[in-house]
DRENDO-254295 format. One record per residue (C-alpha): x, y negated, z negated. Coordinates in nm, 3 decimals. Each point is the difference from the previous one (the first is absolute). Layout:
+---------+---------+---------+
!      px !      py !      pz !
+---------+---------+---------+
!       X !       Y !       Z !
...
+---------+---------+---------+
***
This chain:
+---------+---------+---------+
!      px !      py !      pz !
+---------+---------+---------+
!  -7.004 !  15.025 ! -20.908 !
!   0.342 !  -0.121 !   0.082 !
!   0.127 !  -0.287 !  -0.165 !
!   0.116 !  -0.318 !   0.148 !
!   0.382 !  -0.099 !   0.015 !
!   0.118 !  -0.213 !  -0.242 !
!   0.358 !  -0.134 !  -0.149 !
!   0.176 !  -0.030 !  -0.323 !
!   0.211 !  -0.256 !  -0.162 !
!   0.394 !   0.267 !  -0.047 !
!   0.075 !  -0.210 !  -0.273 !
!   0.103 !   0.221 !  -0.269 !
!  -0.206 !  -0.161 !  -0.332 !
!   0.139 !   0.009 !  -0.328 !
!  -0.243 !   0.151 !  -0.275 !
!  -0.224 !  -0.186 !  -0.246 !
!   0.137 !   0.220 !  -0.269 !
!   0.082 !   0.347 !   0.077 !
!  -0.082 !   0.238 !   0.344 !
!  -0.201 !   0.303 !  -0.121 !
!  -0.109 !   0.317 !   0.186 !
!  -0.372 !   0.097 !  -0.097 !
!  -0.068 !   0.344 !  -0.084 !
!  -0.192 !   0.244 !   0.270 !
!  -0.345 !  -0.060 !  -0.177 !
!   0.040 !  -0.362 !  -0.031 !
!  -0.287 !  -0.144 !   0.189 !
!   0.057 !   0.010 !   0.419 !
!  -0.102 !  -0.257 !   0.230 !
!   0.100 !   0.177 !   0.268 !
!   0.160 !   0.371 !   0.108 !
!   0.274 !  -0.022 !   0.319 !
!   0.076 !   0.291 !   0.194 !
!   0.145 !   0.075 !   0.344 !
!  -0.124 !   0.158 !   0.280 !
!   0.287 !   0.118 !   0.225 !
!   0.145 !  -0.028 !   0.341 !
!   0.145 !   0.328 !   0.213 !
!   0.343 !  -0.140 !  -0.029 !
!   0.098 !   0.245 !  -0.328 !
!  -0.271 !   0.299 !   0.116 !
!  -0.219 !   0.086 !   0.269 !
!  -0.262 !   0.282 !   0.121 !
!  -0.178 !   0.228 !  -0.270 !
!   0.199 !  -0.123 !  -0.244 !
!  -0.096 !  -0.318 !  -0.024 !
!  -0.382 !   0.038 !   0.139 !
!  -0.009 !   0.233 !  -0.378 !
!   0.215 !  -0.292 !  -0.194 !
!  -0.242 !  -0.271 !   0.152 !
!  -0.324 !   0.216 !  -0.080 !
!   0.098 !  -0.005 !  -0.369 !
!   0.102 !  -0.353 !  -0.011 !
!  -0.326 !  -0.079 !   0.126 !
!  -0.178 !   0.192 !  -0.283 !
!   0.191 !  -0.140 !  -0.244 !
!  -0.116 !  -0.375 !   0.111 !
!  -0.321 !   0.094 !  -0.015 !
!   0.022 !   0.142 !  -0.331 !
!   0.197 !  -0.338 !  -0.124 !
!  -0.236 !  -0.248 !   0.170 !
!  -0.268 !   0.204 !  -0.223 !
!   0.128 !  -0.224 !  -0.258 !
!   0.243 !  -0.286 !   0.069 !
!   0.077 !  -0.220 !   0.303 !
!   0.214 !   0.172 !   0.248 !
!   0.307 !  -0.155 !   0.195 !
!   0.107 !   0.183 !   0.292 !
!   0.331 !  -0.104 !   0.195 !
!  -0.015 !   0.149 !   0.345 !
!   0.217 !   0.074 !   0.318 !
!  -0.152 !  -0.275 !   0.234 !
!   0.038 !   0.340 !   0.295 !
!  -0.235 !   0.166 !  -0.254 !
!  -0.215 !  -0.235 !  -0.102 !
!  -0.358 !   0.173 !   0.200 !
!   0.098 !   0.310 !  -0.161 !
!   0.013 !  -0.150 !  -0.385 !
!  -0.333 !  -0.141 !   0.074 !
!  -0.156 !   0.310 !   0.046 !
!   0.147 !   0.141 !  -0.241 !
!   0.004 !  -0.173 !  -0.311 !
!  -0.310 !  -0.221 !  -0.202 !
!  -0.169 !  -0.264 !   0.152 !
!   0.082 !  -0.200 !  -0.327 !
!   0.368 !   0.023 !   0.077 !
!   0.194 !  -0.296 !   0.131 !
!   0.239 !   0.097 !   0.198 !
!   0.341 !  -0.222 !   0.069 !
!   0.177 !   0.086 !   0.361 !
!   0.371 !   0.008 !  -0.054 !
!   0.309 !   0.238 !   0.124 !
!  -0.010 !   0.294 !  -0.206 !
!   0.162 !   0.361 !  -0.005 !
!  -0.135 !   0.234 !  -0.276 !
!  -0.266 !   0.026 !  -0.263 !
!   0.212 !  -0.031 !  -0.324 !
!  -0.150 !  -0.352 !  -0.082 !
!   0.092 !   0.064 !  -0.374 !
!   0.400 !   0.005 !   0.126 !
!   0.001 !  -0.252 !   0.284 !
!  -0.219 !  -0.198 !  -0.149 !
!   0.018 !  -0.300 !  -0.282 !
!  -0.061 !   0.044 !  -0.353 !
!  -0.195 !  -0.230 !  -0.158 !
!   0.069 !  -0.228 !  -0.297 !
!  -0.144 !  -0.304 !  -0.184 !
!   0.155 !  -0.272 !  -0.224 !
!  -0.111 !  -0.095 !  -0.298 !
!  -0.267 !  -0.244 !   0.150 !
!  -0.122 !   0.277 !   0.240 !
!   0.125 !  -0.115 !   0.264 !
!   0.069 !   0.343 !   0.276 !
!   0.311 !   0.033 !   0.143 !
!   0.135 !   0.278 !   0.218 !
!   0.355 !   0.182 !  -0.063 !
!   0.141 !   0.161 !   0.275 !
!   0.254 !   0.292 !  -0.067 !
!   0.204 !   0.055 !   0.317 !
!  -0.144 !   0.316 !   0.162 !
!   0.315 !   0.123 !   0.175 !
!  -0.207 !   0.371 !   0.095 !
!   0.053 !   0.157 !  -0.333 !
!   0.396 !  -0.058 !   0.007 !
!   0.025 !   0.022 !   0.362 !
!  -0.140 !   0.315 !   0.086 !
!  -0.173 !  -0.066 !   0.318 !
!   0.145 !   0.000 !   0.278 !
!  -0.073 !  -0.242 !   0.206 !
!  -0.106 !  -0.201 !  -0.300 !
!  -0.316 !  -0.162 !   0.108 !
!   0.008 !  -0.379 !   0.109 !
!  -0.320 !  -0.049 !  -0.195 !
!  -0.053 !   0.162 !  -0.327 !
!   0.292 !  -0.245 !  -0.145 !
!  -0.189 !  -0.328 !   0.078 !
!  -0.360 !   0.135 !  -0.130 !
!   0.011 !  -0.149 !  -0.324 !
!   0.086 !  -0.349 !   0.100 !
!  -0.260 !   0.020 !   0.282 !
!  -0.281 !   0.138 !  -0.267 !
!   0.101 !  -0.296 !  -0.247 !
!  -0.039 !  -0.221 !   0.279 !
!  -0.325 !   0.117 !   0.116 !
!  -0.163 !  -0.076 !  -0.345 !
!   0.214 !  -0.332 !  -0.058 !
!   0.210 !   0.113 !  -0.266 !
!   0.369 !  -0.058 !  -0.072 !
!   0.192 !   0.252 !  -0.009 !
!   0.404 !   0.060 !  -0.132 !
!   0.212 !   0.264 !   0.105 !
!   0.174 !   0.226 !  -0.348 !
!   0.333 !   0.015 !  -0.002 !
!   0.011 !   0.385 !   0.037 !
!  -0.174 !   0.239 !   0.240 !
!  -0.309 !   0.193 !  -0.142 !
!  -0.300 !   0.105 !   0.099 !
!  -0.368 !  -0.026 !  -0.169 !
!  -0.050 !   0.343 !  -0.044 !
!   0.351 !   0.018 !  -0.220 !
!  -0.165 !  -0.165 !  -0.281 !
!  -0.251 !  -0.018 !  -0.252 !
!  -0.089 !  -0.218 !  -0.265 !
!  -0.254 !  -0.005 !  -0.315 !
!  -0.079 !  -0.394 !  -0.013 !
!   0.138 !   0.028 !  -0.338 !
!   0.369 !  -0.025 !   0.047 !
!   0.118 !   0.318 !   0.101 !
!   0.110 !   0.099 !   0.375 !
!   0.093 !   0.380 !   0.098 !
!   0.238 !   0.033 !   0.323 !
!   0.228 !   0.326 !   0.091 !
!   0.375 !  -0.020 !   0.059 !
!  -0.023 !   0.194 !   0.312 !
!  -0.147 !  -0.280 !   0.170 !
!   0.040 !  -0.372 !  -0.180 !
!   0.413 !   0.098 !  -0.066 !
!   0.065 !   0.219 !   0.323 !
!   0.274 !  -0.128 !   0.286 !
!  -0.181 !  -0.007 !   0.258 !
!  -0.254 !  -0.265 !  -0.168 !
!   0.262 !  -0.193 !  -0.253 !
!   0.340 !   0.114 !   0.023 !
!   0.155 !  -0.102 !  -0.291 !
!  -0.318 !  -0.122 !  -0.219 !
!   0.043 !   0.058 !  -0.361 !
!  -0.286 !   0.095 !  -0.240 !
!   0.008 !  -0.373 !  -0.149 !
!   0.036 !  -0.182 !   0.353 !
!  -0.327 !   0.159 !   0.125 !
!  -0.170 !   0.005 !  -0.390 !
!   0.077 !  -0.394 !   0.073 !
!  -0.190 !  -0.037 !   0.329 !
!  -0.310 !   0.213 !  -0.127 !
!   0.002 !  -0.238 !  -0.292 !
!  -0.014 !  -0.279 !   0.150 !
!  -0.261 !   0.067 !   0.277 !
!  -0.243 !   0.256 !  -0.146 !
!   0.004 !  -0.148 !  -0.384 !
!   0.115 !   0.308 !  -0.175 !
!   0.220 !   0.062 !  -0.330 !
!   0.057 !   0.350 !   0.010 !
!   0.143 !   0.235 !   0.305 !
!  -0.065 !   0.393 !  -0.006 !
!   0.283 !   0.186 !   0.196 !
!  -0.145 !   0.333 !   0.152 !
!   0.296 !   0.184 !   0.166 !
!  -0.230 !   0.035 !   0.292 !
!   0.048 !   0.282 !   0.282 !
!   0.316 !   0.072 !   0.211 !
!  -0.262 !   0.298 !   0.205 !
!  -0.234 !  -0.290 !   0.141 !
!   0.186 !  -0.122 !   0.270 !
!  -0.237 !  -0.267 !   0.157 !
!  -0.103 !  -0.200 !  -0.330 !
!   0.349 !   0.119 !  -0.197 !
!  -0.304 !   0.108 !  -0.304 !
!  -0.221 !  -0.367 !  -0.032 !
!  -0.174 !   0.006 !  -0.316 !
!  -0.340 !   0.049 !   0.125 !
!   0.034 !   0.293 !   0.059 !
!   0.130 !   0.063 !  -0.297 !
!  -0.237 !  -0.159 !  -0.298 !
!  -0.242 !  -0.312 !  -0.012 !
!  -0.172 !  -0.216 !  -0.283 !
!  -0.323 !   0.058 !  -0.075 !
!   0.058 !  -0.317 !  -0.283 !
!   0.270 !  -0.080 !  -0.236 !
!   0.162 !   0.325 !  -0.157 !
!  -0.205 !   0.298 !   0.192 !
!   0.135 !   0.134 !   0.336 !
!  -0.116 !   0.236 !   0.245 !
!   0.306 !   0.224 !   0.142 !
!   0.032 !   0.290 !   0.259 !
!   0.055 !   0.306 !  -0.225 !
!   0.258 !   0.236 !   0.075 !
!  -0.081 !   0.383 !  -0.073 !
!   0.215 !   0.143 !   0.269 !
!   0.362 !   0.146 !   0.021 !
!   0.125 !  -0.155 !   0.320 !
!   0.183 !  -0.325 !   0.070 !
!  -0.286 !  -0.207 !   0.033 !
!  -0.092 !   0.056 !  -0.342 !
!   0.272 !   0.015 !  -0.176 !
!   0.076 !  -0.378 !   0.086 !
!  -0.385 !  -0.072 !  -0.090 !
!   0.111 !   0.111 !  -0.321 !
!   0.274 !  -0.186 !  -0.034 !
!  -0.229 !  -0.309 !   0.079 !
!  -0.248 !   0.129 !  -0.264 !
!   0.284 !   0.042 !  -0.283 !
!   0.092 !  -0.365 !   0.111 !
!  -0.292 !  -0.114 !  -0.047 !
!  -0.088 !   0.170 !  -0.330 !
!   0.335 !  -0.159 !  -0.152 !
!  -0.108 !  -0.301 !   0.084 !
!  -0.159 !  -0.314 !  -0.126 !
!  -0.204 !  -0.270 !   0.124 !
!   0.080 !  -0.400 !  -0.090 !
!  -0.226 !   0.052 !  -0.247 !
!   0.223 !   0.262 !  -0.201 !
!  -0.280 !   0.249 !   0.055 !
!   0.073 !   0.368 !   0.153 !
!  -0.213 !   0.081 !   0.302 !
!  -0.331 !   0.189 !  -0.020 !
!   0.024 !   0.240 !   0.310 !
!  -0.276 !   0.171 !   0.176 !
!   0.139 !   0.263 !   0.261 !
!  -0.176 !   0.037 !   0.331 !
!   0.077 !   0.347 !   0.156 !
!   0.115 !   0.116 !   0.365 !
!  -0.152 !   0.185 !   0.274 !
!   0.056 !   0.352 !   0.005 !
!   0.158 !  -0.024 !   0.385 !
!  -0.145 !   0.386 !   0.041 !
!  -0.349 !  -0.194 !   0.036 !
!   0.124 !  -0.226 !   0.261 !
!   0.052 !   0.067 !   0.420 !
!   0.337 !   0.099 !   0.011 !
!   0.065 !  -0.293 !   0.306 !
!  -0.096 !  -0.202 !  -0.351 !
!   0.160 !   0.181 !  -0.253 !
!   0.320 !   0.107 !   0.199 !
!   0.086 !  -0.416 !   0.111 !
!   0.310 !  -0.128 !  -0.165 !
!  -0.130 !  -0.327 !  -0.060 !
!  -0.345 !   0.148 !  -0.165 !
!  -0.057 !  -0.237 !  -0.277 !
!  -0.321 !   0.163 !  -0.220 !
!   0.024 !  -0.297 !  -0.259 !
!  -0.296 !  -0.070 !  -0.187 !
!   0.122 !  -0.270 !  -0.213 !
!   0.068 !  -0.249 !   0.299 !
!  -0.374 !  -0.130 !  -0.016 !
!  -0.134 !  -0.344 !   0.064 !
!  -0.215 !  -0.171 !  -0.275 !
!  -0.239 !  -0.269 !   0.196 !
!  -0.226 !  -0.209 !  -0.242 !
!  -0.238 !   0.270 !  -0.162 !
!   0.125 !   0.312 !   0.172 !
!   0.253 !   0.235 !   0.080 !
!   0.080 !   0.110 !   0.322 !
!   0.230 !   0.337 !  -0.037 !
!   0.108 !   0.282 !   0.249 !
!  -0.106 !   0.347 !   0.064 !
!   0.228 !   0.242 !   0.144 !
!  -0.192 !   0.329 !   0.049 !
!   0.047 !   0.254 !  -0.284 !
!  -0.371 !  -0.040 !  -0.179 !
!   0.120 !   0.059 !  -0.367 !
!   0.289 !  -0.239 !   0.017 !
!  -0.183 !  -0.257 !   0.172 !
!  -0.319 !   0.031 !  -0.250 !
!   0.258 !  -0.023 !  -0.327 !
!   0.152 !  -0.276 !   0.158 !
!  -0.306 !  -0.220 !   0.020 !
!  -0.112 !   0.102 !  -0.325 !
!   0.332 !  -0.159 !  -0.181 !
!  -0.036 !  -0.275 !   0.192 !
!  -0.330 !  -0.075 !  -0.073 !
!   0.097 !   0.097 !  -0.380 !
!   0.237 !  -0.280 !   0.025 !
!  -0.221 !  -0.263 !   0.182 !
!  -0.379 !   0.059 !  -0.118 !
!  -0.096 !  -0.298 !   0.062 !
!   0.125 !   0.044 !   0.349 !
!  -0.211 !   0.149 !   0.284 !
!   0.196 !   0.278 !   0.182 !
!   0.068 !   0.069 !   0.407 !
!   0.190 !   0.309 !   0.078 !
!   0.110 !   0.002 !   0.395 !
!   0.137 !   0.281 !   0.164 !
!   0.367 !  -0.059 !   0.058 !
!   0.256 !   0.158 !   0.221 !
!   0.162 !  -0.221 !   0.289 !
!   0.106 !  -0.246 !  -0.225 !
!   0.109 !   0.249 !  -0.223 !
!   0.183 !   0.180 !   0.294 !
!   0.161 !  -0.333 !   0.020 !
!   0.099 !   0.012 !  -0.329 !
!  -0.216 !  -0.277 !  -0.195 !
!  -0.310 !  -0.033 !  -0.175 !
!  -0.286 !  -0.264 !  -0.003 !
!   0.145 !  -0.240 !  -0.220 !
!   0.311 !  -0.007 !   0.224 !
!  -0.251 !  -0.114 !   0.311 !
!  -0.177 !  -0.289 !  -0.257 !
!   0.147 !  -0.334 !  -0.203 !
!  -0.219 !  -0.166 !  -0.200 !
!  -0.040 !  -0.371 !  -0.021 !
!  -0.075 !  -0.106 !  -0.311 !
!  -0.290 !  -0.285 !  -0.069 !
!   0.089 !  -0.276 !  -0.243 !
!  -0.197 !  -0.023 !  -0.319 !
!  -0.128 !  -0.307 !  -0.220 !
+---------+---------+---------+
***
């Protein structure tokens, strides 16, 4: 269905108490993705980017409500596409990296939600054009749902940060301290900003990757929490570049401790072998096999599959090792990975207030 226009009081609210960024298996009330226009790819490309978008709503509307902003030129297409159940919101939009462009969600300490907005500038200005749209999504999403929303006084993206609901937020240099998102930023300036709107006490610093040049290495694809003190993490068994900054992250992360004094408990997922993959797949720059970047809806987990059989299989099992309470969906994966992003790069959750 496609939901009805509404508006939303800009004032910026101050919070009852503290803002405070709910873990990934917090309850949902809803999941927001984006289903794309042609302005940022066209042709085969995106008729195999929009095939697997629509699979993964499908698999997400299997267990939470499902939010769906749309490119009004595009709108007959969506509806075919994706769940009945979905409501779908018209507005200008460019590409399908909802976790970036969009908000991220927050409550005060009265539960009341409230939508930060981190500046999307195109991943420091990469794209050229930069697209009129993808800037202005997550003030039109907040908006569509009625929520305020405040703009951080740094640029970031969603998919550049993780937190455990407990105190503790991991972010990568690469990205958060780079110049062509925050010239000049200092470790304190931004550990200021992420205190103040996502409730945390304690930063992790991953150096992050100076190889991925669209994302400038965002943490999930690095490592997520499966709760307080236990990560999953891409391994790193390989001699070239690519792993050799993975295990740079990993030492990082091992050295580490969360705001709770504890050291991290780290399960490692593994990587495709590429010799199992097409080589139009495995020979694309921008390939990005990364089985941590998964998106947890209420009861579930819906994770990638890339094409080698073993890795995928091994994959799922650690998953499901880590969340067995959690019902698993594997989807085959490769134009979005071609594009150089996982699932929980196309998803933001919103979180539902509690008693």
């Amino acid at each position: 269905m496609t939901a009805p226009q509404r508006n939303s009081d800009p004032t910026h609210p101050h919070a009852i108490g503290r803002w405070r960024m709910p873990p990934e298996w917090h309850p949902h009330a809803a999941c927001w993705m984006a289903w794309p226009s042609d302005t940022v790819m066209a042709g085969a490309r995106r008729h195999e980017v929009i095939q697997e978008l629509g699979a993964i709503a499908h698999a997400i509307a299997r267990f939470e409500p499902l939010h769906v902003v749309v490119d009004p030129l595009h709108l007959d297409e969506a509806l075919r596409r994706l769940p009945v159940s979905a409501t779908l919101h018209p507005m200008p939009v460019d590409d399908h990296w909802l976790r970036d462009t969009g908000p991220t969600f927050v409550f005060d300490d009265a539960q009341t939600l409230h939508a930060v907005r981190w500046n999307f500038n195109g991943w420091g200005q990469k794209m050229r054009p930069m697209p009129d749209a993808d800037p202005h999504v997550a003030q039109r999403v907040a908006q569509a749902i009625d929520v305020r929303t405040s703009a951080a006084s740094l640029v970031a993206e969603g998919g550049s940060l993780h937190v455990d609901g407990a105190g503790t937020l991991i972010v990568t240099e690469t990205s958060i301290l780079n110049p062509n998102r925050n010239p000049g930023l200092t470790r304190r300036e931004a550990e200021d900003v992420f205190r103040h709107w996502l409730g945390v006490t304690h930063i992790v610093w991953l150096p992050g990757s100076s190889l991925d040049t669209i994302t400038d290495g965002h943490v999930d694809g690095t490592a997520c929490f499966v709760r307080p003190g236990v990560l999953l993490a891409t391994g790193a068994d390989g001699n070239d570049e690519w792993s050799r900054e993975a295990r740079e992250n990993l030492r990082a992360l091992r050295l580490a401790r969360d705001a709770g004094g504890r050291s991290f408990d780290i399960g490692l997922l593994p990587s495709p072998d590429f010799a199992a993959l097409p080589a139009n797949v495995a020979e694309d720059p921008d390939f990005a096999p990364v089985y941590v970047n998964f998106y947890l809806p209420n009861g579930g987990v819906v994770m990638a599959s890339f094409g080698d059989p073993a890795a995928d299989a091994r994959a799922h099992d650690i998953v499901q090792r880590a969340f067995p309470d959690r019902h698993i969906v594997q989807l085959p994966l490769r134009g979005i990975a071609r594009r150089g992003g996982g699932i929980h790069c196309c998803t933001q959750q919103q979180p539902a207030a509690l008693p």
